[in-house]
C-alpha positions in Angstrom: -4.3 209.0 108.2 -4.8 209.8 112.0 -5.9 213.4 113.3 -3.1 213.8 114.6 -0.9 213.3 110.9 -3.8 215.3 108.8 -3.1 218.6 111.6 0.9 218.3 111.6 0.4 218.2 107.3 -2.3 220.6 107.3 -3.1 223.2 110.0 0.2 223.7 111.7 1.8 224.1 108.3 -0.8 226.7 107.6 -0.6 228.7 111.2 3.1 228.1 110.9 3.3 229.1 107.5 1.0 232.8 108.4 3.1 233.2 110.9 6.1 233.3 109.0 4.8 235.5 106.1 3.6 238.2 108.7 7.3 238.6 110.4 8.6 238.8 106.7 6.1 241.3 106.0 7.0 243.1 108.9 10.7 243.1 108.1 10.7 244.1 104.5 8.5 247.4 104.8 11.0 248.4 107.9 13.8 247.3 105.5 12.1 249.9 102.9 12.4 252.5 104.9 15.7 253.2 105.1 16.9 254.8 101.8 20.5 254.4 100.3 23.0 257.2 101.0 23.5 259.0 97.6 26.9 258.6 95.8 29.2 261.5 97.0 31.9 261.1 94.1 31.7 261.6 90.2 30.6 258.7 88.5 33.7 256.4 87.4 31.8 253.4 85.8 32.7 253.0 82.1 31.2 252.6 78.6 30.3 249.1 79.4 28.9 249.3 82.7 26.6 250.7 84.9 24.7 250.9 88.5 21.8 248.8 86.6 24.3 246.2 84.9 26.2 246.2 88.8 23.0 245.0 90.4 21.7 242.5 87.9 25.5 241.1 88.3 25.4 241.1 91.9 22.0 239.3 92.3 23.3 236.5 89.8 26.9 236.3 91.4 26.1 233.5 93.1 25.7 231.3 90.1 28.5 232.2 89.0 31.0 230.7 90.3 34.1 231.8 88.3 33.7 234.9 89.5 34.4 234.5 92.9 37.8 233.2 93.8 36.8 232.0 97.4 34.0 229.4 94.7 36.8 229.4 92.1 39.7 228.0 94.2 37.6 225.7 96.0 35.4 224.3 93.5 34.2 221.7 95.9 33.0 223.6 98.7 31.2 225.5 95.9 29.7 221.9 94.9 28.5 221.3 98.5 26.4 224.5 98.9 24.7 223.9 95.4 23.6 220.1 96.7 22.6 221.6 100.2 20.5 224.6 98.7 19.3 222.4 96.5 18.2 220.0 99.1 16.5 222.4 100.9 14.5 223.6 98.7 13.3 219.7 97.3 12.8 219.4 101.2 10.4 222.3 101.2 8.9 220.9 97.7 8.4 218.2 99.7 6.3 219.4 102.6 4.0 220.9 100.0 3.6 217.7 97.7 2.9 215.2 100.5 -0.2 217.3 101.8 -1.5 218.7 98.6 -0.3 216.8 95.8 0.9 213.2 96.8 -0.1 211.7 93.2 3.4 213.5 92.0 5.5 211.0 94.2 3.9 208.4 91.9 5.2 210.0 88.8 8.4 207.6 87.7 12.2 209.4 89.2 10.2 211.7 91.0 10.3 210.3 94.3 14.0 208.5 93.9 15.1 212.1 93.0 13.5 214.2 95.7 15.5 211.3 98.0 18.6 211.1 96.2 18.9 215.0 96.7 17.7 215.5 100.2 19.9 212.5 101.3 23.1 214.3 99.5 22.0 217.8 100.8 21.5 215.5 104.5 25.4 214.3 103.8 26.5 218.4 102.9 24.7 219.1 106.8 26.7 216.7 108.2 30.1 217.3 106.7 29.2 221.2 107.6 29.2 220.4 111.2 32.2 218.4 111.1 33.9 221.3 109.6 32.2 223.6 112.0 33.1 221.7 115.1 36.6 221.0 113.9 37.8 223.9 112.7 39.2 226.6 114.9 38.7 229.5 112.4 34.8 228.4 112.2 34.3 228.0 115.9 35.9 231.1 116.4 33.5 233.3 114.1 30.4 230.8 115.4 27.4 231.6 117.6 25.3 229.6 119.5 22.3 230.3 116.5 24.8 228.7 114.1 25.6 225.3 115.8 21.8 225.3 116.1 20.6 225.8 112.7 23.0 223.6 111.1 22.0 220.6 113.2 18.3 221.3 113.3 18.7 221.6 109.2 20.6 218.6 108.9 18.0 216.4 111.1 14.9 218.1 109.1 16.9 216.6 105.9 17.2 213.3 107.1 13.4 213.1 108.1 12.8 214.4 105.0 14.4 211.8 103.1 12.7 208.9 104.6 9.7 210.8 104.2 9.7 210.7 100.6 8.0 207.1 100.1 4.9 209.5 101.9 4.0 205.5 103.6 2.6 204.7 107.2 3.2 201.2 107.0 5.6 201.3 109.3 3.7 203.8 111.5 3.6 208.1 111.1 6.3 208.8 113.2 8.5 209.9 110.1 5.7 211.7 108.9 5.1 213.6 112.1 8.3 214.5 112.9 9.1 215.5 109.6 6.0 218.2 109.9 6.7 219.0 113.3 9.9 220.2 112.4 8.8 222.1 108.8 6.3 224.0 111.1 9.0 224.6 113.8 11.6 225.7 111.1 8.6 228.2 109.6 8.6 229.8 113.0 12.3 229.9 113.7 13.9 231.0 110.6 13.1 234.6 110.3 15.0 234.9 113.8 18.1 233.1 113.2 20.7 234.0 110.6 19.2 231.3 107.9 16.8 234.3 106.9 20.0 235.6 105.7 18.0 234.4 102.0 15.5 237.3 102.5 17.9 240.4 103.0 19.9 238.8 100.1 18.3 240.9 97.4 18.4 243.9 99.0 21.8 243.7 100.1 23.2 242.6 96.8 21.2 245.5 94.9 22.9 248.1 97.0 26.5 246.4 96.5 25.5 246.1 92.7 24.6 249.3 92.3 27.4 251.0 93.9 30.2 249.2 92.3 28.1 249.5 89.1 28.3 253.3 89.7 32.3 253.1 90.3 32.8 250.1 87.5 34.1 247.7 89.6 31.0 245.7 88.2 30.4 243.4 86.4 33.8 242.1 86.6 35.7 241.9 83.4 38.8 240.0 82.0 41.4 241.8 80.0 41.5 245.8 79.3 38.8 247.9 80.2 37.1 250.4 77.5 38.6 253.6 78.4 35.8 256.6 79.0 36.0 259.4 76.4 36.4 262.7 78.6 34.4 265.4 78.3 34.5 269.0 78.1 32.2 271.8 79.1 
C-alpha cells in the first residue's frame, strides 16, 4: 500500500470524519434549544392512543410502508429507496471494513453482497437522476444542492462497488477515489439537504407527538374506540 492509499483510508477519513461529528454536534444542541410550543386545545386522542404511541409510530413510519399511500400506491418507488438506503449505508460499511477490518471481505457472500447492493443502490442513483432531469414537476421543486448530491452519491456508489474486491492489482486509483470521495462526502453532507437523516428524529417526534395528542396517530383501520366523557 502507498502513502498516499494508507492517508486517503486512514487520516483523511479520520480529519474528515472529526470534522463531521463537530458540525453535528453543533447542530443538535442549537436544535435543543428551541422548545415545542405547548398544545393550545383539549386533548382529543383516544383510549388507544397517545402523544407517546404518536411518536414511536412516526419514527417507525418509514418502515412501514402500508401506511403511507404516496409508498402504498407506488410500491416500486418505495422498493427503490429501500435498495438505495440500503446501499448507502453497505457503502459506508464499506469505508470502515477496507481500513480496519479487510479480513471480513474474505468471509464467503460477504464481499459479492456488499457489491450486489452498492451496484443496485448505484442503478436506484441513476434512475433518480433520469427521473430528476426528466421530469418537469421534479425540476421544478429542484435546487442546484439536489442535482449535486444525487450525482455525487451515485458516482461514490459506483467507486464503491468496484472497490469491494479491496485489490491494487490493477493499480489504487479505485481505492483512492473511492476515499477521496467518503472524506469529501463527510465534509459536505451536514451542508446539503442529505443531512436531512439527522433532523429526522426530531422532526418525526414533534409530528408524533402532536397527532398522538389529537389521535390522528397511529393510524387505524375500521372504527375508532369512542372516549367515555367525563364529568366534573
Amino acid at each position: 500500500m502507498s502513502e498516499s492509499l494508507h492517508f486517503a483510508e486512514h487520516t483523511l477519513q479520520e480529519i474528515a470524519l472529526v470534522f463531521m461529528a463537530l458540525v453535528y454536534t453543533t447542530r443538535v444542541l442549537w436544535l435543543i434549544r428551541f422548545n415545542a410550543s405547548k398544545e393550545r386545545q383539549p386533548e382529543t386522542g383516544l383510549p388507544d392512543t397517545s402523544a407517546r404511541k404518536g411518536i414511536l409510530y412516526s419514527w417507525l413510519n418509514v418502515g412501514m410502508p402500508w401506511s403511507m399511500e404516496s409508498s402504498r400506491t407506488k410500491p416500486f418507488m418505495y422498493g427503490t429507496f429501500v435498495i438505495f438506503h440500503l446501499g448507502v449505508a453497505a457503502a459506508i460499511g464499506l469505508s470502515f471494513i477496507i481500513p480496519y477490518a479487510p479480513q471480513v471481505l474474505e468471509t464467503p457472500l460477504v464481499g459479492p453482497v456488499l457489491q450486489i447492493i452498492i451496484g443496485l443502490a448505484c442503478l436506484v442513483g441513476v434512475l433518480r437522476i433520469i427521473r430528476r432531469v426528466g421530469d418537469k414537476h421534479m425540476r421544478a421543486i429542484s435546487s442546484p444542492d439536489d442535482y449535486f448530491s444525487i450525482l455525487l452519491l451515485t458516482v461514490w456508489l459506483f467507486f464503491g462497488t468496484l472497490a469491494v474486491p479491496n485489490s491494487t492489482a490493477n493499480g489504487e486509483g479505485i481505492l483512492l477515489t473511492f476515499f477521496v470521495l467518503t472524506a469529501f462526502f463527510l465534509i459536505y453532507v451536514p451542508f446539503s439537504k442529505i443531512s436531512h437523516y439527522l433532523y429526522y428524529p426530531f422532526s418525526r417526534y414533534y409530528v408524533g407527538k402532536t397527532l398522538g395528542y389529537r389521535g390522528s396517530y397511529p393510524l387505524r383501520r375500521g372504527p375508532a374506540p369512542r372516549r367515555t366523557a367525563t364529568t366534573t
